[in-house]
mmCIF file of the protein (N, C-alpha, C, O) and its ligand, coordinates in Angstrom:
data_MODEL
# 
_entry.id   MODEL 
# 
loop_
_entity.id 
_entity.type 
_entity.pdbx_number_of_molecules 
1 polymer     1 
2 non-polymer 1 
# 
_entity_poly.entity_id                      1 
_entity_poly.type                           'polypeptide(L)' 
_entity_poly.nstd_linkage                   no 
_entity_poly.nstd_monomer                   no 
_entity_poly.pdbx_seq_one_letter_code       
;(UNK)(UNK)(UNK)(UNK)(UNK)(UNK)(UNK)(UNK)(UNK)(UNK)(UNK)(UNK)(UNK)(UNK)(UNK)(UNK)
(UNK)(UNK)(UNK)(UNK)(UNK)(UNK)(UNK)(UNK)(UNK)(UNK)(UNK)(UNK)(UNK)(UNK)(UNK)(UNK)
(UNK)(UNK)(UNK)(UNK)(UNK)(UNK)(UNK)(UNK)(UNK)(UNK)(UNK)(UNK)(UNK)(UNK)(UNK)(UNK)
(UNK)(UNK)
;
_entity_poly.pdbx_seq_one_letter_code_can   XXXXXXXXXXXXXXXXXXXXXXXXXXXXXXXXXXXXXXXXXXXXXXXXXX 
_entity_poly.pdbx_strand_id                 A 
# 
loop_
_entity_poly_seq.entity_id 
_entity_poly_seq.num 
_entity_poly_seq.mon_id 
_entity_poly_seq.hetero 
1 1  UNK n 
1 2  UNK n 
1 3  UNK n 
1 4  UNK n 
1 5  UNK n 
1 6  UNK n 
1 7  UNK n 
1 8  UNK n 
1 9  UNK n 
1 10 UNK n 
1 11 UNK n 
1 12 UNK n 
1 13 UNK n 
1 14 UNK n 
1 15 UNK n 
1 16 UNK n 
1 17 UNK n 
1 18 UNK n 
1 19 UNK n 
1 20 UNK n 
1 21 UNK n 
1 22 UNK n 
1 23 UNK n 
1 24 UNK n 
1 25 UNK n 
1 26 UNK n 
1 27 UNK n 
1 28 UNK n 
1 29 UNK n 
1 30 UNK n 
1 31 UNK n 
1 32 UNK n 
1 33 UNK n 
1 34 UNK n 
1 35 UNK n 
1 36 UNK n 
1 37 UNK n 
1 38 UNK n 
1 39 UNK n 
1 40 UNK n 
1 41 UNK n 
1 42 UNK n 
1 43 UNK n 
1 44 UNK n 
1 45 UNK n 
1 46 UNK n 
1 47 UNK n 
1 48 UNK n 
1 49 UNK n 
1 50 UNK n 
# 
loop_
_struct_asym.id 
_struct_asym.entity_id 
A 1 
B 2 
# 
loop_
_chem_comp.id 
_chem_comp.type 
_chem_comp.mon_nstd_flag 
UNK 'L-peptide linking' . 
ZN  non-polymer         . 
# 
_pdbx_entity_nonpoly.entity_id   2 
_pdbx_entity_nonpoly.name        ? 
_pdbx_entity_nonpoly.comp_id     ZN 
# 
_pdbx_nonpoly_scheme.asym_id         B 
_pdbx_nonpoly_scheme.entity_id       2 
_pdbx_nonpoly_scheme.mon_id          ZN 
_pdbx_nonpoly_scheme.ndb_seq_num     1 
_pdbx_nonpoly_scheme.pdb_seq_num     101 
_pdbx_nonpoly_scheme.auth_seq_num    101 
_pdbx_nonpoly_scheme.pdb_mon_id      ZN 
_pdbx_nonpoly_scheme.auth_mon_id     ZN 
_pdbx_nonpoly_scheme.pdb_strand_id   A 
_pdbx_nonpoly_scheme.pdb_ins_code    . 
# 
loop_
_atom_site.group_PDB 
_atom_site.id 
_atom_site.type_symbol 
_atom_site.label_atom_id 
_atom_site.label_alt_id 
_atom_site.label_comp_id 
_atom_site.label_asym_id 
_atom_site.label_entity_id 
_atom_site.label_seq_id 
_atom_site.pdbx_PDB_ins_code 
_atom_site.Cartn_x 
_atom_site.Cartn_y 
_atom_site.Cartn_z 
_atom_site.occupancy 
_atom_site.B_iso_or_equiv 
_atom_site.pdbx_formal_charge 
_atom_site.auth_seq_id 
_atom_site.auth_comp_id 
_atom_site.auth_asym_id 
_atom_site.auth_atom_id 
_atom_site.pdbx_PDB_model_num 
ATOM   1   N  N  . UNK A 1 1  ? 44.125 -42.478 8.731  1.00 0.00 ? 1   UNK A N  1 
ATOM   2   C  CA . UNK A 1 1  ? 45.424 -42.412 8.054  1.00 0.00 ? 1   UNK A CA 1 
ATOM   3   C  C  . UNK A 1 1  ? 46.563 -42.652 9.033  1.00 0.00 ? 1   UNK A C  1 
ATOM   4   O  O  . UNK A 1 1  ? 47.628 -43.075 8.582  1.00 0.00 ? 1   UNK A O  1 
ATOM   5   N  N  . UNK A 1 2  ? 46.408 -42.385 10.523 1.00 0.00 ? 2   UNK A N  1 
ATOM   6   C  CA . UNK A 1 2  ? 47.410 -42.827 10.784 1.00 0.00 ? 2   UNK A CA 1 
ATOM   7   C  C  . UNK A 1 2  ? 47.986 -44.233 10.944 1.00 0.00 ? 2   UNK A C  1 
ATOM   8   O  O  . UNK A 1 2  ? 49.191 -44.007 11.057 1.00 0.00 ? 2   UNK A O  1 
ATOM   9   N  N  . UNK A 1 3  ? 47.821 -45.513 11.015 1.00 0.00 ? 3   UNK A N  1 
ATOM   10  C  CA . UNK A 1 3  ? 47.314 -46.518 11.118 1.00 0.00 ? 3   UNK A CA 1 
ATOM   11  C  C  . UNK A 1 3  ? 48.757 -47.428 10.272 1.00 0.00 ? 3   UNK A C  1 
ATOM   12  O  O  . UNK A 1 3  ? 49.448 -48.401 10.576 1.00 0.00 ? 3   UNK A O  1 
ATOM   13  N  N  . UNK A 1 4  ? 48.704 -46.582 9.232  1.00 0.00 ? 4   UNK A N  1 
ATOM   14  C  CA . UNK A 1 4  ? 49.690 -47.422 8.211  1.00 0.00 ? 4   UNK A CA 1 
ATOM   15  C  C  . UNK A 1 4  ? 51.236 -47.645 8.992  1.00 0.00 ? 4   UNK A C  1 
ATOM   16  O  O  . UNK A 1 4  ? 51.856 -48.645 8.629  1.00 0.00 ? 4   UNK A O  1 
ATOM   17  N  N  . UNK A 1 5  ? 51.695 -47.016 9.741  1.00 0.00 ? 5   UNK A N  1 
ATOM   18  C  CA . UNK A 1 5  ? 52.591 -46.901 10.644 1.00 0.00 ? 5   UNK A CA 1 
ATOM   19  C  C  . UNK A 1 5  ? 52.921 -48.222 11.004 1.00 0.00 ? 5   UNK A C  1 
ATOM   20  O  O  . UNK A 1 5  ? 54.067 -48.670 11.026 1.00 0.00 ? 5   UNK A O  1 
ATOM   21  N  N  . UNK A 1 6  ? 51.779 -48.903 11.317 1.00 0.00 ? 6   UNK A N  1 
ATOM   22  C  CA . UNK A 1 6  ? 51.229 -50.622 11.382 1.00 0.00 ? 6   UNK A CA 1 
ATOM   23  C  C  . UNK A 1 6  ? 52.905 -51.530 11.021 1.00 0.00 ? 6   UNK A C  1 
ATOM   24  O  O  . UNK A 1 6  ? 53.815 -52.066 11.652 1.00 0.00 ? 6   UNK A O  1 
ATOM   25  N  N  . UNK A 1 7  ? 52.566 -51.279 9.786  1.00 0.00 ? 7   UNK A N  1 
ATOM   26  C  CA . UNK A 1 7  ? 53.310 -51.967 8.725  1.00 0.00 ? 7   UNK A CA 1 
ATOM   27  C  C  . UNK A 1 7  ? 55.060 -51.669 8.397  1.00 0.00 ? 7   UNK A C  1 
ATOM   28  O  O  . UNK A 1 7  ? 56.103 -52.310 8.267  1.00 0.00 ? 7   UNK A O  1 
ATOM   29  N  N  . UNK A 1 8  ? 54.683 -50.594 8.376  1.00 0.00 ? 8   UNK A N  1 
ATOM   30  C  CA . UNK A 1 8  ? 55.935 -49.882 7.835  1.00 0.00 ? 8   UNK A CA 1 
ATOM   31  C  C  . UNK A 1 8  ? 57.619 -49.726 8.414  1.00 0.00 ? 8   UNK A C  1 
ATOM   32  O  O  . UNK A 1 8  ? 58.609 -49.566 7.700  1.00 0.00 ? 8   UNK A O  1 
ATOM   33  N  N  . UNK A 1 9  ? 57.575 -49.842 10.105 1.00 0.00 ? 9   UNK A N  1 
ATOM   34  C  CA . UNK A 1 9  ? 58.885 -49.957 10.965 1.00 0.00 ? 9   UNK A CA 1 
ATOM   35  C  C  . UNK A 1 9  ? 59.054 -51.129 11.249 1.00 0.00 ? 9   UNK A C  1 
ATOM   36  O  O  . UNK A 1 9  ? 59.494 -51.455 12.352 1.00 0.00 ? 9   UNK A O  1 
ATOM   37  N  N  . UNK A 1 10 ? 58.680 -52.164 10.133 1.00 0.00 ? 10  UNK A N  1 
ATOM   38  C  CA . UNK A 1 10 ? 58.881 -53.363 10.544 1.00 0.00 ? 10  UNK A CA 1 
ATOM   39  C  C  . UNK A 1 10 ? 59.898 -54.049 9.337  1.00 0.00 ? 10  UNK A C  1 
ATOM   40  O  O  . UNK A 1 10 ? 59.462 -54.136 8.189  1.00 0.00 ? 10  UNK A O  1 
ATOM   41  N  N  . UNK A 1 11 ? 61.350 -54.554 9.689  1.00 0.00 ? 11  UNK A N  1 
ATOM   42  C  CA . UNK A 1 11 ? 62.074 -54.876 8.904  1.00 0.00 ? 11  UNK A CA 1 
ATOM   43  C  C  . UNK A 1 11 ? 61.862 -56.067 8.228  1.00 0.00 ? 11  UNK A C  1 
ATOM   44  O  O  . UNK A 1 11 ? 61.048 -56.825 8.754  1.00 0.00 ? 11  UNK A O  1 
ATOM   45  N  N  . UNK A 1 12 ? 62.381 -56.421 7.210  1.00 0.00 ? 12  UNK A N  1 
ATOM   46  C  CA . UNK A 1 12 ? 62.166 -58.009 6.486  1.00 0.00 ? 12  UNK A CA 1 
ATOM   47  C  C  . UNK A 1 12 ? 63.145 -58.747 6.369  1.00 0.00 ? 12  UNK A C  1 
ATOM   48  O  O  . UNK A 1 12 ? 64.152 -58.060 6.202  1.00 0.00 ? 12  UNK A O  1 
ATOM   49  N  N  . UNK A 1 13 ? 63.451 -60.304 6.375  1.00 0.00 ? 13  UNK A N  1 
ATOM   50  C  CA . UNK A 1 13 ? 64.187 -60.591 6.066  1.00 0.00 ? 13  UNK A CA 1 
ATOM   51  C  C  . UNK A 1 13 ? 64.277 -61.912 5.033  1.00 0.00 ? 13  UNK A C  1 
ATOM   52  O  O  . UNK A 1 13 ? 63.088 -62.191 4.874  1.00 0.00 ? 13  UNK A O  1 
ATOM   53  N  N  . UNK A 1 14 ? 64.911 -62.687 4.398  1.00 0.00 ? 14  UNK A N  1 
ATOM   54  C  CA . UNK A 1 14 ? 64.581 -63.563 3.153  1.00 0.00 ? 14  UNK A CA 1 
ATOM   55  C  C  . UNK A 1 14 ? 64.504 -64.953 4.460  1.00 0.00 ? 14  UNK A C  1 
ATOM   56  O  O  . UNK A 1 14 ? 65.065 -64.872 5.553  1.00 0.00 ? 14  UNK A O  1 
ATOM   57  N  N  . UNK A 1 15 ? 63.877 -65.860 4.101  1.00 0.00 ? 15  UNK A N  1 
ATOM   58  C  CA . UNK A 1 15 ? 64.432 -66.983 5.351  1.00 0.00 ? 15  UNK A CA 1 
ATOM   59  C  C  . UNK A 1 15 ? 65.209 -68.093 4.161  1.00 0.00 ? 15  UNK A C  1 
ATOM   60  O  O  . UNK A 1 15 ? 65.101 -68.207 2.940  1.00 0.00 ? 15  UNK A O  1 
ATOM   61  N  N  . UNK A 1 16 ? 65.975 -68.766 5.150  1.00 0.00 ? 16  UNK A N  1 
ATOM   62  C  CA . UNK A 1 16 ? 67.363 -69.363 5.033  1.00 0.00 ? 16  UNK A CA 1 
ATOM   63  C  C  . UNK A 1 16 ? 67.037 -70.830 4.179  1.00 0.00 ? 16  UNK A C  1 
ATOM   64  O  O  . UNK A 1 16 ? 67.898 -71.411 3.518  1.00 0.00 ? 16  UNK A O  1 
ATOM   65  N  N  . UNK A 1 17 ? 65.341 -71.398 4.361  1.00 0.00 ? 17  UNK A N  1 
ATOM   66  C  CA . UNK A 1 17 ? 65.201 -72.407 4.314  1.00 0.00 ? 17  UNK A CA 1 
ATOM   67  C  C  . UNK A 1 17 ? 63.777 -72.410 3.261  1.00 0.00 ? 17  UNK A C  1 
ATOM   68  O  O  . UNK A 1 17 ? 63.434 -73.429 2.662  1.00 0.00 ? 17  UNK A O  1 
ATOM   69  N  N  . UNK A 1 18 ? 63.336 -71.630 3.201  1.00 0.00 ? 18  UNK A N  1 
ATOM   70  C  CA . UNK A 1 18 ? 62.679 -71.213 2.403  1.00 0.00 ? 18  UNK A CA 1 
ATOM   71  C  C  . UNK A 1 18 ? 62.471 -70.317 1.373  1.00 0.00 ? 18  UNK A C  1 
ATOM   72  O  O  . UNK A 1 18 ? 61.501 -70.279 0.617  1.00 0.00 ? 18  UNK A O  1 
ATOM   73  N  N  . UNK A 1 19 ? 63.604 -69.478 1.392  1.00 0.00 ? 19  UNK A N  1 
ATOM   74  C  CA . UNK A 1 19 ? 63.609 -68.414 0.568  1.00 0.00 ? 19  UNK A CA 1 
ATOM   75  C  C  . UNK A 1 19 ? 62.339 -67.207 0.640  1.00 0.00 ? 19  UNK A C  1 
ATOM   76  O  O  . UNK A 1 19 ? 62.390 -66.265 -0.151 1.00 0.00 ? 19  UNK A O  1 
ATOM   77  N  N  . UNK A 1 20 ? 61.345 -67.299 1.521  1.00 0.00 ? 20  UNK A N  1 
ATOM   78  C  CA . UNK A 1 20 ? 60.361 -66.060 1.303  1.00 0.00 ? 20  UNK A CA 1 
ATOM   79  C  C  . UNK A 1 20 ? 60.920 -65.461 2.263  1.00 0.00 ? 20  UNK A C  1 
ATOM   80  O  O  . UNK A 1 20 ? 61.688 -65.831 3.151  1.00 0.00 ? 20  UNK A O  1 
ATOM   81  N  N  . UNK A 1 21 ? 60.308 -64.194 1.907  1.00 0.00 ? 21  UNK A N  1 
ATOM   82  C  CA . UNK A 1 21 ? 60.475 -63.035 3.003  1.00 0.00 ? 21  UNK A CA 1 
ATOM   83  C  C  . UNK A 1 21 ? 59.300 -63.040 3.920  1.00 0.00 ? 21  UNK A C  1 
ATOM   84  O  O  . UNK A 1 21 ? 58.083 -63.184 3.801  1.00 0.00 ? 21  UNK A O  1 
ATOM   85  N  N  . UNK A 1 22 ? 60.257 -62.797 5.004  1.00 0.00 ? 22  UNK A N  1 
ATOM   86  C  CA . UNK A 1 22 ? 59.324 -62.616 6.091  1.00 0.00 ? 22  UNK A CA 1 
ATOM   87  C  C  . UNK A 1 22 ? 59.516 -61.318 6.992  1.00 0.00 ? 22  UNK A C  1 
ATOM   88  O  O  . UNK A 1 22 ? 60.509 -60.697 6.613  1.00 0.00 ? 22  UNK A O  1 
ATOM   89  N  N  . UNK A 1 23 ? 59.152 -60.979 7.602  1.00 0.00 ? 23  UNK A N  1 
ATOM   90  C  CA . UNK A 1 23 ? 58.643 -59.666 8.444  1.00 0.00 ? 23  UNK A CA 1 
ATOM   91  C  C  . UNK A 1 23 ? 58.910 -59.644 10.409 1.00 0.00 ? 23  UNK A C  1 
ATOM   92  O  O  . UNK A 1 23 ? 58.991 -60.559 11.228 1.00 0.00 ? 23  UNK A O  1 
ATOM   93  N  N  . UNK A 1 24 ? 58.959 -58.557 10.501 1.00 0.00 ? 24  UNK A N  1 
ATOM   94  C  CA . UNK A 1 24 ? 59.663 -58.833 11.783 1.00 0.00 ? 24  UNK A CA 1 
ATOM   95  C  C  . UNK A 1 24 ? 58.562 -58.882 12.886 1.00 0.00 ? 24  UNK A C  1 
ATOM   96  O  O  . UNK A 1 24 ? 57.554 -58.181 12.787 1.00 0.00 ? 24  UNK A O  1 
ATOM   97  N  N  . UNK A 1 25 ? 58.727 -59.547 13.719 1.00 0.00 ? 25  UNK A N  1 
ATOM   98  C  CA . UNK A 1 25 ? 57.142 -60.291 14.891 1.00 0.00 ? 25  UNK A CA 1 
ATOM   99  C  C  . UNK A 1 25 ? 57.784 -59.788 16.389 1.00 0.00 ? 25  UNK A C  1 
ATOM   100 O  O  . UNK A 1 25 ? 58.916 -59.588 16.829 1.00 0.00 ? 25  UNK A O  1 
ATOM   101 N  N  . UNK A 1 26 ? 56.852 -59.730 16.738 1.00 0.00 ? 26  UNK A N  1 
ATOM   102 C  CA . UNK A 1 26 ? 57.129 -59.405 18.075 1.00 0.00 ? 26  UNK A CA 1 
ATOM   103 C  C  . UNK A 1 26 ? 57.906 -60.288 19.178 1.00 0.00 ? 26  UNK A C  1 
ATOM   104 O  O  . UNK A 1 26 ? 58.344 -59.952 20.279 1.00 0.00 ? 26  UNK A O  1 
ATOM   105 N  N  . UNK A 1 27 ? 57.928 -61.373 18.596 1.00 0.00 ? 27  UNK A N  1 
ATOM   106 C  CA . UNK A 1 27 ? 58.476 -62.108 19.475 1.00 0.00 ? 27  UNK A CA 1 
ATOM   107 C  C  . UNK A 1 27 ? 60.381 -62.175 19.255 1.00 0.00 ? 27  UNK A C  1 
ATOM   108 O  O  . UNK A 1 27 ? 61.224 -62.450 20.109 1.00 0.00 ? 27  UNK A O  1 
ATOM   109 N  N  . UNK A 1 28 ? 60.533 -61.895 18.126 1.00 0.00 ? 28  UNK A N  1 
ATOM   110 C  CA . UNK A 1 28 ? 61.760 -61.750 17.516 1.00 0.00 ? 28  UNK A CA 1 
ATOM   111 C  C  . UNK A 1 28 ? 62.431 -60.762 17.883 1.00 0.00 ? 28  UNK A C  1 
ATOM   112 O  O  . UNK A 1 28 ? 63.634 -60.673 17.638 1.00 0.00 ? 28  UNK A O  1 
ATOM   113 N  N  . UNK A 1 29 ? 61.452 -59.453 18.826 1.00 0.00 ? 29  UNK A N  1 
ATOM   114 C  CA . UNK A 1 29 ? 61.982 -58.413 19.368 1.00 0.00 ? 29  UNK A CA 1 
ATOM   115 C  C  . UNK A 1 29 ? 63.671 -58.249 19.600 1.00 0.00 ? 29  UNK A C  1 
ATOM   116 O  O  . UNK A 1 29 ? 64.382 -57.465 18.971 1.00 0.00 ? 29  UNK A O  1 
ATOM   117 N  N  . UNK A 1 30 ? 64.083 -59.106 20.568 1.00 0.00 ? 30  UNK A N  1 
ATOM   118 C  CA . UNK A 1 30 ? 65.218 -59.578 21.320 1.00 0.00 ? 30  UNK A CA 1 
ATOM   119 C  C  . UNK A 1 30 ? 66.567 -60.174 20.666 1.00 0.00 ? 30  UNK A C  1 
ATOM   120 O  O  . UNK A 1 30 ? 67.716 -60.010 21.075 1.00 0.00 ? 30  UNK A O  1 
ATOM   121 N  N  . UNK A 1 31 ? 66.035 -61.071 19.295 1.00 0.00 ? 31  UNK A N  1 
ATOM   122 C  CA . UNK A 1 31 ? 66.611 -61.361 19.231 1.00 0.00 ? 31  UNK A CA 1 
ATOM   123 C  C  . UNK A 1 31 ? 66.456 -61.614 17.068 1.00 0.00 ? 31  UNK A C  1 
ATOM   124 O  O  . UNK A 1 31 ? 66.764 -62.583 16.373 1.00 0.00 ? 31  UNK A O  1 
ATOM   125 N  N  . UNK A 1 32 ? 66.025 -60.623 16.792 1.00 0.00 ? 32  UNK A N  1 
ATOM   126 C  CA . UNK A 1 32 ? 66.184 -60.009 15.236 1.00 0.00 ? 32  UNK A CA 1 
ATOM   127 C  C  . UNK A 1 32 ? 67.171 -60.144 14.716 1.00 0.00 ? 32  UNK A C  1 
ATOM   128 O  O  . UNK A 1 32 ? 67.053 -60.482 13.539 1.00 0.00 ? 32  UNK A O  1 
ATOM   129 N  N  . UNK A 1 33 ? 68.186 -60.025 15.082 1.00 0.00 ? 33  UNK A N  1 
ATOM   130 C  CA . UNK A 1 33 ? 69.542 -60.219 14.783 1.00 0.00 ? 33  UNK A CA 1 
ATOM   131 C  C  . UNK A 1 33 ? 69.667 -61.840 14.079 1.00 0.00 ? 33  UNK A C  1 
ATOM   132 O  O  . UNK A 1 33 ? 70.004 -62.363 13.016 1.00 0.00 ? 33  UNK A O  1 
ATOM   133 N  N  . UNK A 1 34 ? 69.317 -62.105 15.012 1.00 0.00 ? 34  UNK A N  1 
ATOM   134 C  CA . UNK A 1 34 ? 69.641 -64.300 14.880 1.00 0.00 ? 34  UNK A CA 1 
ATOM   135 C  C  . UNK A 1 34 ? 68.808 -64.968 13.779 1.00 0.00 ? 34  UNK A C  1 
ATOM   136 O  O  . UNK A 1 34 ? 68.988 -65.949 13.058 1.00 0.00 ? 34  UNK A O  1 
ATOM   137 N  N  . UNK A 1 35 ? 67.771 -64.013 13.932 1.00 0.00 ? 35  UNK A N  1 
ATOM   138 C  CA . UNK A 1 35 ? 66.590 -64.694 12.936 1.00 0.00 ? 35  UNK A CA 1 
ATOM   139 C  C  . UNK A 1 35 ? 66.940 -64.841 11.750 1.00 0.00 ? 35  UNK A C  1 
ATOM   140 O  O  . UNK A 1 35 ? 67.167 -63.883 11.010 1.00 0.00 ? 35  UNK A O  1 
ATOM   141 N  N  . UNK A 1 36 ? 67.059 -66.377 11.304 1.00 0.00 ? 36  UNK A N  1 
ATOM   142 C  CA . UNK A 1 36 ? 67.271 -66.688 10.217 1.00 0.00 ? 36  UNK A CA 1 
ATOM   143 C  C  . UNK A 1 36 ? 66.027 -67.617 9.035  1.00 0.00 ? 36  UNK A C  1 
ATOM   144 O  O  . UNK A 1 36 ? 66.123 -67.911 7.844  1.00 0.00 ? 36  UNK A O  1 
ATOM   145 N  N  . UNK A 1 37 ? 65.056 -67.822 9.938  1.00 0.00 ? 37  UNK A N  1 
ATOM   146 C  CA . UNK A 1 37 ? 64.081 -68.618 9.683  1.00 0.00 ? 37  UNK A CA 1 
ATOM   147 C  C  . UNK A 1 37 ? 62.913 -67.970 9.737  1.00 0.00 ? 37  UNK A C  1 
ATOM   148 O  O  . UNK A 1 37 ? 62.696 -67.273 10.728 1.00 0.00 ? 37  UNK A O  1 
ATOM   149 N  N  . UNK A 1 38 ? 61.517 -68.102 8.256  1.00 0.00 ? 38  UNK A N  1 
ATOM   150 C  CA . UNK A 1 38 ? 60.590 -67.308 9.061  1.00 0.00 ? 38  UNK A CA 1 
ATOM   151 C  C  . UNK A 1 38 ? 59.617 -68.175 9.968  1.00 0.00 ? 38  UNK A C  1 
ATOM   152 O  O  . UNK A 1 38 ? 58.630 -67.590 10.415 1.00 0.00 ? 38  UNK A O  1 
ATOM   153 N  N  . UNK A 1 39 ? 59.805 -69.539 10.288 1.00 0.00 ? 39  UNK A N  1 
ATOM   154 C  CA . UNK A 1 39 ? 59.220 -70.203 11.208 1.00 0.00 ? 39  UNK A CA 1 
ATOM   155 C  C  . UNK A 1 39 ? 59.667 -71.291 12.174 1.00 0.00 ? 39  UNK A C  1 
ATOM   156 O  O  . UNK A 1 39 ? 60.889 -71.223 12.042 1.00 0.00 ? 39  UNK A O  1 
ATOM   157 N  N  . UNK A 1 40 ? 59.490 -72.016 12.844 1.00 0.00 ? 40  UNK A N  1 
ATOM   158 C  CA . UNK A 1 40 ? 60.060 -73.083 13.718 1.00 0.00 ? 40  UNK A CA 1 
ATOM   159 C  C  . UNK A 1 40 ? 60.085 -73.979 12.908 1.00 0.00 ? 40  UNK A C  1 
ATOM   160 O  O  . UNK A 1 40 ? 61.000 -74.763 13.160 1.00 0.00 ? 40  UNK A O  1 
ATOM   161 N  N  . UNK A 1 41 ? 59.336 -74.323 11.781 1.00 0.00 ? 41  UNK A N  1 
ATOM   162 C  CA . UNK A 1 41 ? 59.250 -75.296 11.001 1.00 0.00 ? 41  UNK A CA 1 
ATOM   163 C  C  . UNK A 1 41 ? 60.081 -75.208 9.794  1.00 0.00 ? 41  UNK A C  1 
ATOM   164 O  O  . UNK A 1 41 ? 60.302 -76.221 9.131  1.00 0.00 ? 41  UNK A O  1 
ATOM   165 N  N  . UNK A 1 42 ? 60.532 -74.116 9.483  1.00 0.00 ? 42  UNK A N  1 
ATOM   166 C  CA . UNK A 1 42 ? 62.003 -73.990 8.389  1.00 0.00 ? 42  UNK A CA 1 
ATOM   167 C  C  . UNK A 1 42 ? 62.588 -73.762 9.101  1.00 0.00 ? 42  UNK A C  1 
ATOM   168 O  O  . UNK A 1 42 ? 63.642 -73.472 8.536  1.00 0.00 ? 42  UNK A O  1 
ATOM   169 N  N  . UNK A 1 43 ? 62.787 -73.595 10.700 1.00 0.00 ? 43  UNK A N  1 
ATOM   170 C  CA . UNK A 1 43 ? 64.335 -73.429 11.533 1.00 0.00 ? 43  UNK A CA 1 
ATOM   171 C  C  . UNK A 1 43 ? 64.871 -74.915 11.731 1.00 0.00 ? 43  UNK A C  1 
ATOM   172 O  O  . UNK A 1 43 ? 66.081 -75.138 11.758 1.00 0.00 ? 43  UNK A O  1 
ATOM   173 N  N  . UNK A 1 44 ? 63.506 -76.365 11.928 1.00 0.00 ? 44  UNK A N  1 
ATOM   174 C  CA . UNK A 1 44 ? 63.730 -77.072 12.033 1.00 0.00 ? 44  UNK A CA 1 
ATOM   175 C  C  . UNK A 1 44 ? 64.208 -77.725 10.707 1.00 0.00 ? 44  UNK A C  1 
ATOM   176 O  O  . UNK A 1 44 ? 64.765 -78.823 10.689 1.00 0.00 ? 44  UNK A O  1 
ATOM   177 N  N  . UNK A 1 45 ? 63.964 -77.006 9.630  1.00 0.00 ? 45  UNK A N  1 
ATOM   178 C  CA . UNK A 1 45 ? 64.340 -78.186 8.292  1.00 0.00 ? 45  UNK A CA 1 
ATOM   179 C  C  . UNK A 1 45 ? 65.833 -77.297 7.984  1.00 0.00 ? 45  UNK A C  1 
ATOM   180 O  O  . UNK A 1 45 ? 66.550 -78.120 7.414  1.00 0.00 ? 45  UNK A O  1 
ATOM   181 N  N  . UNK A 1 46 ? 66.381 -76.363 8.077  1.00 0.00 ? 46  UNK A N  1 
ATOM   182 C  CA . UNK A 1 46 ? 67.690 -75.503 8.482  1.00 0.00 ? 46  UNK A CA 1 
ATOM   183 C  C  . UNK A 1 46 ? 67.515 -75.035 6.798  1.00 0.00 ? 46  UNK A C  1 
ATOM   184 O  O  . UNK A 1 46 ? 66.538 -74.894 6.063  1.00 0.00 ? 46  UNK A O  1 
ATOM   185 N  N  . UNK A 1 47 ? 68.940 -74.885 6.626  1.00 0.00 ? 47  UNK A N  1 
ATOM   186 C  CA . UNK A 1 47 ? 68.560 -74.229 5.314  1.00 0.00 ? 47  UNK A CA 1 
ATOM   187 C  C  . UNK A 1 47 ? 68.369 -74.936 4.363  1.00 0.00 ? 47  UNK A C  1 
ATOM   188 O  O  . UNK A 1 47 ? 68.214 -76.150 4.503  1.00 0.00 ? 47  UNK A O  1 
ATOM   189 N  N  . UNK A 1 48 ? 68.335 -74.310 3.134  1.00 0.00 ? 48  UNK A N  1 
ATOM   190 C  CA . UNK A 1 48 ? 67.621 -74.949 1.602  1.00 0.00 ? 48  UNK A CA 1 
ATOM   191 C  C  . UNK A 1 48 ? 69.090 -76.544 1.420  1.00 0.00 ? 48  UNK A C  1 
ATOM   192 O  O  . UNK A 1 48 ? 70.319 -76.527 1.492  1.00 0.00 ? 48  UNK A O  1 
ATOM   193 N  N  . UNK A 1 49 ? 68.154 -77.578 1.197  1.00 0.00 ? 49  UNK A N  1 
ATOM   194 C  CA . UNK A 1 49 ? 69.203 -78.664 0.585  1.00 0.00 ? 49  UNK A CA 1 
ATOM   195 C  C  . UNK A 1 49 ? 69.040 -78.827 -0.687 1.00 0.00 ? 49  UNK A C  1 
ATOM   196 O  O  . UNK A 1 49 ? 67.884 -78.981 -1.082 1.00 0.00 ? 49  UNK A O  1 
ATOM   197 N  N  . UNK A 1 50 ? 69.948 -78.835 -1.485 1.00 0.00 ? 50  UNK A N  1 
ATOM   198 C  CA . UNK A 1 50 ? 70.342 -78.930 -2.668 1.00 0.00 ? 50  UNK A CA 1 
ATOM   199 C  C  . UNK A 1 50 ? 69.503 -80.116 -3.756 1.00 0.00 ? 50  UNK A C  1 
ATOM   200 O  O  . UNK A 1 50 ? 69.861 -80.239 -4.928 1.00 0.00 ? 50  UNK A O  1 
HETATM 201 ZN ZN . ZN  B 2 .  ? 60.808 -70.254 5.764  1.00 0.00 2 101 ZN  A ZN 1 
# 
C-alpha cells in the first residue's frame, strides 16, 4: 500500500498542441513551469492550428 504515492505528487498539465493531459516527468523537474508540450514532437508542431 504504500507504493501509490508513485502517482499521486505528480502534477498534470493539458498540452498546448495536442490537447491531452500529460503528467509531470522527471526531466521537467527544473523547468515545470515552461512546460507547455507533452512531447518534443508537439513542442515541435507548437500549438493547435486552426
Ligand atoms: Zn501533445
Amino acid at each position: 500500500m504504500g507504493r501509490s504515492q508513485d502517482r499521486v505528487n505528480r502534477p498534470a498539465k493539458i498540452c498546448a498542441a495536442c490537447g491531452r493531459e500529460f503528467t509531470w516527468r522527471k526531466k521537467w523537474e527544473r523547468c515545470w513551469e515552461q512546460v507547455r508540450y507533452c512531447s518534443d514532437r508537439c513542442r515541435g508542431k507548437g500549438a493547435a492550428q486552426p
